[in-house]
N, C-alpha and C positions, 0 to 999 in steps of 0.2 A: 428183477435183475437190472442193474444199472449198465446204461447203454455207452457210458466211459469205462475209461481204462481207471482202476482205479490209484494212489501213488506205489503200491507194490507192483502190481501188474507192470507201470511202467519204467518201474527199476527193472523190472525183466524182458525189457522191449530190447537192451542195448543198444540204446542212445548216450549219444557222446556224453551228454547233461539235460537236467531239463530243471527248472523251478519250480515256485510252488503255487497253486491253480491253476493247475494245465488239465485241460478237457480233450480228449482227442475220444474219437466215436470208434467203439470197437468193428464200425464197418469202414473207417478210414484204412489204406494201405499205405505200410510206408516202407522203403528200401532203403539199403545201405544204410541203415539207421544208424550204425558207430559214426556217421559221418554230419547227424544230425543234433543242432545243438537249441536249444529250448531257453527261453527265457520262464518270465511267469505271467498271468494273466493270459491263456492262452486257450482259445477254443478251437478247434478243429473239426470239422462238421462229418456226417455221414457219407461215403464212397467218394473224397478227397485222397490224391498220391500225392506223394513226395519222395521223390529219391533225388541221391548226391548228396552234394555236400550242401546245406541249408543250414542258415544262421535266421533265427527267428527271435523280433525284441520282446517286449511287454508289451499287457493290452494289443493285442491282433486275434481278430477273426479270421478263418479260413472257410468259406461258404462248400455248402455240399457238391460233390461232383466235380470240384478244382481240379487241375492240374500244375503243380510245382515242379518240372524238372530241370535240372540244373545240368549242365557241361562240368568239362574239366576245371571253369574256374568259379564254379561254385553261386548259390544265392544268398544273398543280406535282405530281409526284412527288417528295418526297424520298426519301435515302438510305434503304439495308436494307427497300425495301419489294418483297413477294411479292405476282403477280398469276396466278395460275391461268388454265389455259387455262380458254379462252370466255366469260372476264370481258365485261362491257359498258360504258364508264363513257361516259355524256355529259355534255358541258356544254352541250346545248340539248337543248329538247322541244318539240315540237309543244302545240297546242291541243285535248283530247281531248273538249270540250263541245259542239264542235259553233259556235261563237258565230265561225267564223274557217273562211279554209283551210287545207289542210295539203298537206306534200311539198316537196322541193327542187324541185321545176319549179313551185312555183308565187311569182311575187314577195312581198317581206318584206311592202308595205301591205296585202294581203288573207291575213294569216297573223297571228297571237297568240304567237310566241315565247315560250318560258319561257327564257332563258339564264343561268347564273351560273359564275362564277371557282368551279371543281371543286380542290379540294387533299388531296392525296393524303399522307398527313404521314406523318412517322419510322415504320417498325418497322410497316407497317400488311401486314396479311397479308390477300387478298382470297381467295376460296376459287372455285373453277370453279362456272362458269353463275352466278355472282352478278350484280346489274346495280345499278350507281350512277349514280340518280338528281339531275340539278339542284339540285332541290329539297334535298337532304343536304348539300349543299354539298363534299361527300367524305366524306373521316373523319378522325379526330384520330388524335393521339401513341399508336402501342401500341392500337389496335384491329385487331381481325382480326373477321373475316368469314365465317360458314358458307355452304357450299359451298349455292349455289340460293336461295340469299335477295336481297332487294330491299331497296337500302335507300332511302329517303324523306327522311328526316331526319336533322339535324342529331347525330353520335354525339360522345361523353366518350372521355375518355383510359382509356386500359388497359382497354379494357370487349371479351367475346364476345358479340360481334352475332348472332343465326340466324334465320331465316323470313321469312314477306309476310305485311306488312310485315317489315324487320327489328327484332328487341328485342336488349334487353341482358340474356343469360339469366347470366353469369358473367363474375368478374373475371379477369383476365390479368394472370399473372405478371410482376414487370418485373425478374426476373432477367437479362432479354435486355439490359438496361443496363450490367451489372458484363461481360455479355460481351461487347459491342459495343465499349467500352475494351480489354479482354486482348486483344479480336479485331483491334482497330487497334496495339494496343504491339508486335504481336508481326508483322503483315503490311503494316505501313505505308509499305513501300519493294517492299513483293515485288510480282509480278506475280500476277493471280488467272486463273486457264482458264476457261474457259467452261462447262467439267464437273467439273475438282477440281484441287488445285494442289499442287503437289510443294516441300516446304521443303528446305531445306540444312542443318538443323539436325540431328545426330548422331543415328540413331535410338536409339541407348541413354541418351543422356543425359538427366539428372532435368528439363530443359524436353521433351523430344518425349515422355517417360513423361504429364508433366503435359495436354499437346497432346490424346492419345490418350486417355486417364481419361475428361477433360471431351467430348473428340467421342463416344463409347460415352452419356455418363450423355448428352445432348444431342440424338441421331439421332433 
């Protein structure tokens, strides 16, 4: 029995949309699903949620155990972005002063919501047990994330996040840009697996020499 949904299955999830090599784990949960919208390239791993409104690009992983939930104004994932199992990202918070109540059973007028529109942008690599915060508003272009930090605030492009709070202890390469280009010239029509993808191009020949060089210096 295959441990995905398969593309009928998940015409009958009702999802807003979704494209095509989308992997999600038949132990993944996902809510409000009309309000979920799928690109392609897309894995989803084992006891991952998602509810709300969630816009997810191409090429993204969702690591096992995740939590995606989103407030009234919704999540943006773009493309090529990594989430490590046991990620947490919200777009609401509770009120932690004390000045309100808290909890889903309790109604919105006797609660202090924090909510904000969370955007999860290009090339963002999230690291396991991390948790993003409201208040960050997500992350930018080319930020990654050490694994067990929190982040708060609002982060810069190409920047290494780490700790609790999260800082910016180092900058990030944006070589992943010249390969993000080769990596679409070259896969743009092919189909990608869910684990690794098998080309048709000649394995002797000076492109799969090339292929191979750059996957080794890369891993």
């Amino acid at each position: 029995m295959n441990s995905f949904y398969s593309k009928d299955e998940l015409a009958k999830l009702g999802l807003k949309s979704f494209g095509e090599n989308v992997y999600i784990s038949k132990k993944a949960s996902l809510y409000n699903v009309k309000n979920i919208s799928l690109d392609s390239n897309i894995r989803i791993d084992d006891f991952a949620i998602l509810s709300g409104k969630i816009t997810i690009g191409s090429f993204v992983h969702i690591g096992a155990g995740s939590l995606i939930l989103a407030g009234e104004n919704g999540i943006d994932i773009e493309d090529f972005v990594g989430i490590s199992s046991g990620v947490k990202i919200y777009g609401s918070s509770d009120d932690y002063s004390g000045e309100s109540l808290t909890n889903p059973m309790i109604p919105n007028e006797f609660k202090n919501l924090s909510t904000a529109k969370i955007h999860i942008q290009k090339h963002s690599l999230i690291g396991s047990t991390s948790i993003i915060l409201p208040s960050s508003g997500g992350t930018n272009l080319g930020v990654s994330i050490g694994a067990f930090s929190l982040v708060m605030r609002p982060t810069k492009e190409f920047g290494i996040y780490f700790g609790i709070p999260a800082k910016r202890i180092a900058e990030r390469n944006k070589k992943l840009l010249d390969l993000e280009k080769e990596f679409l010239a070259i896969y743009k029509n092919r189909k990608w697996g869910g684990v690794a993808h098998k080309t048709k191009i000649p394995l002797n020949s000076p492109k799969s020499k090339s292929i191979e060089s750059k996957r080794l210096r890369y891993a």
